[in-house]
VEXMI-101333 format. One record per residue (C-alpha): residue in three letters; x, y, z. Coordinates in steps of 0.05 Angstrom, whole numbers, plus 5000, padded with zeros to 4 digits. Layout:
N
(site Ala,(X,Y,Z))
...
END
This chain:
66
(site Unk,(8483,5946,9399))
(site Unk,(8513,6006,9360))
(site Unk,(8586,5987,9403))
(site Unk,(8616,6046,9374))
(site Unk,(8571,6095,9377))
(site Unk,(8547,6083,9444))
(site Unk,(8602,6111,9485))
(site Unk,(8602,6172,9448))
(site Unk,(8528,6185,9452))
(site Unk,(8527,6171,9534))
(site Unk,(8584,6228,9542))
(site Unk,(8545,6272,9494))
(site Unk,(8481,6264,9520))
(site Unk,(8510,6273,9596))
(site Unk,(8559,6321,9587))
(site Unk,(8481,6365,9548))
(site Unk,(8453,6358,9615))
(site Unk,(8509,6384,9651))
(site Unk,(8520,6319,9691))
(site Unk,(8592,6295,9714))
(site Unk,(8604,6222,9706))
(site Unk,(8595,6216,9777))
(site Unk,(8527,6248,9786))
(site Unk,(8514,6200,9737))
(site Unk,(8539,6142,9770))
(site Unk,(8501,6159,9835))
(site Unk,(8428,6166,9791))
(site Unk,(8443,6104,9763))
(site Unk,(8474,6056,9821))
(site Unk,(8547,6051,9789))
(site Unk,(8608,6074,9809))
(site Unk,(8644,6132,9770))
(site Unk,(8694,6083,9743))
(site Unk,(8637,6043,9711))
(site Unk,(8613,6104,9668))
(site Unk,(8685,6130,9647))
(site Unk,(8701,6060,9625))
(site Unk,(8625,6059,9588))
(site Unk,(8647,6129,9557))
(site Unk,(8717,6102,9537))
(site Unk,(8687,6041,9498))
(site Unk,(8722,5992,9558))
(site Unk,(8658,5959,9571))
(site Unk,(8594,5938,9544))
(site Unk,(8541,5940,9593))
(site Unk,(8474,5900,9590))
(site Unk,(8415,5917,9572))
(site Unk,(8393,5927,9645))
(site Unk,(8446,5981,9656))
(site Unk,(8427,6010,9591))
(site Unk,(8354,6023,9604))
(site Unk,(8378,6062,9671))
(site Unk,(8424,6097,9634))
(site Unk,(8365,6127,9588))
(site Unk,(8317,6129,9654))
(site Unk,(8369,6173,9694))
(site Unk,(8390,6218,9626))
(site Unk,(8309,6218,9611))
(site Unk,(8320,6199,9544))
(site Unk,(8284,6141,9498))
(site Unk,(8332,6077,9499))
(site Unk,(8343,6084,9427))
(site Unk,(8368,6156,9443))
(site Unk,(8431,6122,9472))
(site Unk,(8442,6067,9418))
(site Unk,(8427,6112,9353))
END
């Protein structure tokens, strides 16, 4: 996985739709902690969590790891 890139691209791509990290967190089934330590690089989460990530932004998986 593109480590460094992906915590950049999951506040970009949220933060285009107008979604607070907690809105977020609720389409997903995280808590709002989760995604602001995602966004700060603090954690690397599995594919699993990825692939809902892209399902609740509506983007391709590779969208988040490019």
């Amino acid at each position: 996985m593109a480590a460094k890139r992906f915590p950049m691209r999951l506040k970009e791509l949220r933060t285009e739709q107008g979604l607070s990290q907690e809105a977020l967190a609720g389409k997903v089934g995280v808590s709002r902690e989760y995604i602001a330590r995602l966004e700060t690089g603090r954690h690397d989460p599995p594919l699993s969590t990825i692939e809902r990530l892209a399902k609740a932004l509506k983007v391709k998986l590779g969208d988040l790891l490019d």
